[in-house]
N, C-alpha and C positions, 0 to 999 in steps of 0.2 A: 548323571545325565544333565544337560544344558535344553531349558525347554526357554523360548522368549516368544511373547505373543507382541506383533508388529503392527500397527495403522500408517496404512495410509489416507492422508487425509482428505485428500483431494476425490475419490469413490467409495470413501468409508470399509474400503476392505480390511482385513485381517490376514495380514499372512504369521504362520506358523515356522519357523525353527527349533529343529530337535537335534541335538550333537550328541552321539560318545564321547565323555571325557577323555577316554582313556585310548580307543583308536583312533579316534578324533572322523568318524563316519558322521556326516551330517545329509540333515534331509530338509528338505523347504515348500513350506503345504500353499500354493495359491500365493507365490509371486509376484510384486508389479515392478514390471519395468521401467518405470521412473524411479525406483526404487535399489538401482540394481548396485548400484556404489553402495547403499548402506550392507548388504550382502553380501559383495566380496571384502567389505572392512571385516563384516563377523566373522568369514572363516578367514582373513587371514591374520586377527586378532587372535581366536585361540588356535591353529594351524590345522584348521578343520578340512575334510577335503570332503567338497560335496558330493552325495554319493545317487540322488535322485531327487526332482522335481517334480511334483506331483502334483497333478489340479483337480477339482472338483468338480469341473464342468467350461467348456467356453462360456467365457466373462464376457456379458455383454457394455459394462461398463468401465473397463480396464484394460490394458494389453498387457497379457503375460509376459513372465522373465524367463518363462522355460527354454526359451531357444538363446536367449542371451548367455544362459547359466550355462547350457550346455557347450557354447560355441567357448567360451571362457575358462570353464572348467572343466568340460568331460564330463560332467554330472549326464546321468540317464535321464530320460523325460517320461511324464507317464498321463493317459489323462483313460476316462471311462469312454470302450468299446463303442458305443452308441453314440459318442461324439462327432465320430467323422474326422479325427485329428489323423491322418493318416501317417504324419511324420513321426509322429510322437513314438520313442523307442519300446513304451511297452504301452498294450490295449487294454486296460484293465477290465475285470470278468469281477461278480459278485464272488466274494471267498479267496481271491488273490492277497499274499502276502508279500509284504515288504522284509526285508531282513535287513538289518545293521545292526555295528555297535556289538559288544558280545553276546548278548542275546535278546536283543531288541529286536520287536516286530511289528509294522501295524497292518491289522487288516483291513480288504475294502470291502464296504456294504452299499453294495446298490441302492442308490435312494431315487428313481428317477421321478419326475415330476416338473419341478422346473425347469428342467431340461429331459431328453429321452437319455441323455449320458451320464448325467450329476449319478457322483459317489458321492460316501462319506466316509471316513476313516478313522478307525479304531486302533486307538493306542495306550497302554497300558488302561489310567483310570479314567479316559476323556474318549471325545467323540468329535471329530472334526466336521463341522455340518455343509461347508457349503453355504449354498443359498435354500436347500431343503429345509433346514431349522435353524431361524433366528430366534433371540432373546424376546418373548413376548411375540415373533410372528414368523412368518417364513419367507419365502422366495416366492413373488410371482410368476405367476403360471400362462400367459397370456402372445407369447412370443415362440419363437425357436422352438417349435413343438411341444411349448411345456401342454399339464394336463390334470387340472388339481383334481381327478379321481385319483391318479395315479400317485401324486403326491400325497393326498392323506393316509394310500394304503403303505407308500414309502415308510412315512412318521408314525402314525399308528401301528403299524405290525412289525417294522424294524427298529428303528430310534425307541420308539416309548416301551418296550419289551425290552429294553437293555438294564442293568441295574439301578435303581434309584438313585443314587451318589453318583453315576456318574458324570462328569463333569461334560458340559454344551458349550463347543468352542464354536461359536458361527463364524460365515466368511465376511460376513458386515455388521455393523449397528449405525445405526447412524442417531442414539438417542445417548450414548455417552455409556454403553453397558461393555462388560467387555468378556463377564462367563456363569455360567448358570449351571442348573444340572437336570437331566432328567426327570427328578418327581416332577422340580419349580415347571417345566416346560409343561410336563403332563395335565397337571392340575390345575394351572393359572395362564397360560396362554391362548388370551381370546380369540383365536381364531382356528383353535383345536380342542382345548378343553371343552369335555362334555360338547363337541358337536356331532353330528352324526355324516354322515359321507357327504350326505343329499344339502347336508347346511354348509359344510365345509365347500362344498361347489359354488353355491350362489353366493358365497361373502367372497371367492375369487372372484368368479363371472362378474362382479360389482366391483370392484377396485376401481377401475377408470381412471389408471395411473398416464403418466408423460412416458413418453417414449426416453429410455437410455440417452445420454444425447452422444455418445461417442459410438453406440451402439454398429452403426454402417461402416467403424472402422477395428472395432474391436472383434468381433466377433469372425470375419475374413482373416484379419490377421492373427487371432488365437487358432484357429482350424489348420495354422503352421506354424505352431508353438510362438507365435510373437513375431517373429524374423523374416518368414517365407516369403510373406505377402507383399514383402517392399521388393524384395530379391527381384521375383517372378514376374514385379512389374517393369522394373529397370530392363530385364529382358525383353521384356514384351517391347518397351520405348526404341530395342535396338533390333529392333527384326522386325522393324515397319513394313517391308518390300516384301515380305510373308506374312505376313499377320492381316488376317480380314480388321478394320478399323471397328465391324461392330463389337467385334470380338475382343478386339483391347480394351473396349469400352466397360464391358462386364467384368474388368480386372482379372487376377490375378487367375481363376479358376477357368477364364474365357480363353486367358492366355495357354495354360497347362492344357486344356482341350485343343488348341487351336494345335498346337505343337504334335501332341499324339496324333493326331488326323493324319500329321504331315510324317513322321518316322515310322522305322521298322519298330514296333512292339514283341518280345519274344519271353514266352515263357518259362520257366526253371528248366521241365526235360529241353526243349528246343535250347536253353542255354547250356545245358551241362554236355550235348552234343558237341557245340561250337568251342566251350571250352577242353574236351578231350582231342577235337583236332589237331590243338596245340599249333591252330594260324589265328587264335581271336587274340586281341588286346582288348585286357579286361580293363576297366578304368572308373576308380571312384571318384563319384564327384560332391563328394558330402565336405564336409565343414573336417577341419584336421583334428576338432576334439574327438569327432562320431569316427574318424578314420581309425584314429588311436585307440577310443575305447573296444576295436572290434573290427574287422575287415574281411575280405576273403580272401584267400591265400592269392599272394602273385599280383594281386590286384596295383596300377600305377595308380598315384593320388595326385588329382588336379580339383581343385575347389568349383562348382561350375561356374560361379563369379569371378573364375583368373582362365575359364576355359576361352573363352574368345583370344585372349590375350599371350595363353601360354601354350597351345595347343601345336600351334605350328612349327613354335620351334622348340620343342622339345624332342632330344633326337627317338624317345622312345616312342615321338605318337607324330612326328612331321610327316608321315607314309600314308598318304592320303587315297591310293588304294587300297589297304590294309583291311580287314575286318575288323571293326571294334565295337564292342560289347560295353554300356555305360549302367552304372548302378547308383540307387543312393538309397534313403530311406525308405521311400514305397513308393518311386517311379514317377515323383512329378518333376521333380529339380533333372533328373536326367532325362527325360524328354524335352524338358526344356534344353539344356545341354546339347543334347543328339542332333535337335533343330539349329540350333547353333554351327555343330557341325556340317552339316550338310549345307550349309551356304556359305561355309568358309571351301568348300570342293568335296570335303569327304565323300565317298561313293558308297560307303558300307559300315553303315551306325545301325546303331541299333537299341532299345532301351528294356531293362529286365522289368518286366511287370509285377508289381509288390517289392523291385527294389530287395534291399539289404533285411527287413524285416520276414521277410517271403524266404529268401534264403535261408534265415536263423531256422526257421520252423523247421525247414525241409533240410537243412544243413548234411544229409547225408547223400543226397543226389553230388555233391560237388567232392 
């Protein structure tokens, strides 16, 4: 196995790469985007093919590579359920495993606290913490829903119940440390050793730290694995004559709203209806790595960032009374889409609700 522990320097992150020698399955724990060239040099130094991107929590100090990685590679995305990443190709749940590599596995441990989403991830002899357990301190609690009760019962009754030896990978330092283990966390980390719930609260409540300073742009854009957020605006800049201007104002999320308001919205049965009529044009508008690693049968592939451009005159979608049916990961990019279309003339668009991740679940309606 190939393990390399990464900094960036510029948010003191830590990201994580683990490869199979031997299938050459690689995985990349927490990501940065400015980062993403040293990334595709490793896997395409040992010919590694990325197999998942996994994050700990939206980064309020960093923008993810996960949608870079994906859009690049094909590599799967993955962050914890309670994040709200709705793109992201897997939700992760406390007790989800990862597989690669010949019998490589790691699992996720719910840690929430500094965020209501933050995992941590368990592999072979180590522990990937996030912003839940730093070297000597942890993750503030004071934003984004964090919740330092909920944080000390994370560390205390998960992390520190794990074996002694085992190794404390954090997602930052910013003091020059770079791994610790378990007891050292347990026993000597002033801001949990030997504290009890009620002190571990008011030494958060008391930080009276600086706000993140990228924080208004990172965090928007991690809630669409890195990528979405620039997309969704560029749309919104192009569908001025429909777009309320307060609503563009609130970015990317105002835009995705603004859009549904304005399209047909239809559900799995209401779609598996209009797909056995066999008069709907199913049409994915995801990114050609997410097409590839996975699709619905039948489905045309237009990217929604080539749909304005490519839609009309494609002879399989220029029929502009036609029904057509749009999908992508969990229905915001294809409402955006949909809206697209209907000011280009379309009379009958439509957008699936939960997208291509809704489908997988239920994959036997179709």
């Amino acid at each position: 196995m190939i393990f390399r522990q990464l900094l960036d320097k510029t948010s003191c992150t830590y990201t994580y790469f683990l490869a199979d020698s031997k299938t050459k399955d690689a995985v990349l724990i927490d990501p940065v985007n400015t980062n993403i060239d040293i990334y595709l040099s490793l896997l395409k130094q040992g010919n590694y093919q990325l197999k998942y991107s996994i994050e700990t929590h939206v980064h309020a100090d960093h923008v993810t590579a996960s949608g870079l990685l994906r859009e690049k590679t094909g590599a799967q995305t993955a962050i914890g359920f309670f994040c709200g990443t709705e793109s992201a190709d897997h939700q992760l749940h406390d007790g989800d495993l990862f597989e690669f590599g010949e019998k490589e596995h790691i699992s996720v441990i719910a840690t929430p606290g500094h965020t209501p989403g933050s995992c941590s991830f368990f592999w072979r002899d180590r522990i990937f913490t996030g912003d839940a357990l730093f070297i000597g301190g942890c993750g503030r609690t004071d934003f984004q829903g964090g919740d330092p009760g909920q944080l000390y019962d994370s560390v205390t009754q998960r992390l520190f119940t794990l074996p002694d030896e085992t190794l404390v990978y954090p997602g930052h330092d910013y003091k020059g440390n770079w791994v610790s283990s378990i007891i050292q966390e347990r026993t000597t980390n002033p801001r949990l050793a030997g504290k009890t719930r009620d002190e571990f609260i008011e030494i958060m409540d008391q930080l009276d730290l600086p706000t993140p300073k990228l924080i208004d742009i990172a965090v928007p854009a991690n809630r669409y694995c890195g990528i979405e957020e620039e997309e969704a605006l560029q749309i919104a800049a192009t569908e001025t004559d429909r777009i309320d201007p307060r609503q563009e104002r609130r970015g990317v999320q105002g835009a995705i709203n603004n859009a549904k308001e304005q399209i047909q919205q239809i559900d799995l049965e209401t779609a598996n209806q209009w797909l056995e009529s066999g008069e709907t044009v199913l049409l994915d508008v995801r990114e050609i790595a997410e097409f590839n690693a996975g699709h619905i049968e039948k489905a045309i592939h237009i990217p929604r960032g080539d749909v304005k451009s490519k839609i009309e005159i494609s002879p399989e979608t220029n029929d502009k009374s036609a029904q057509y049916l749009l999908y992508c990961a969990s229905g915001n990019r294809s409402a955006l889409a949909a809206l697209t279309m209907q000011n280009l003339g379309y009379t009958k668009v439509a957008s699936l609700i939960g997208g291509y991740v809704a489908w997988r679940r239920n994959v036997t309606l179709f």
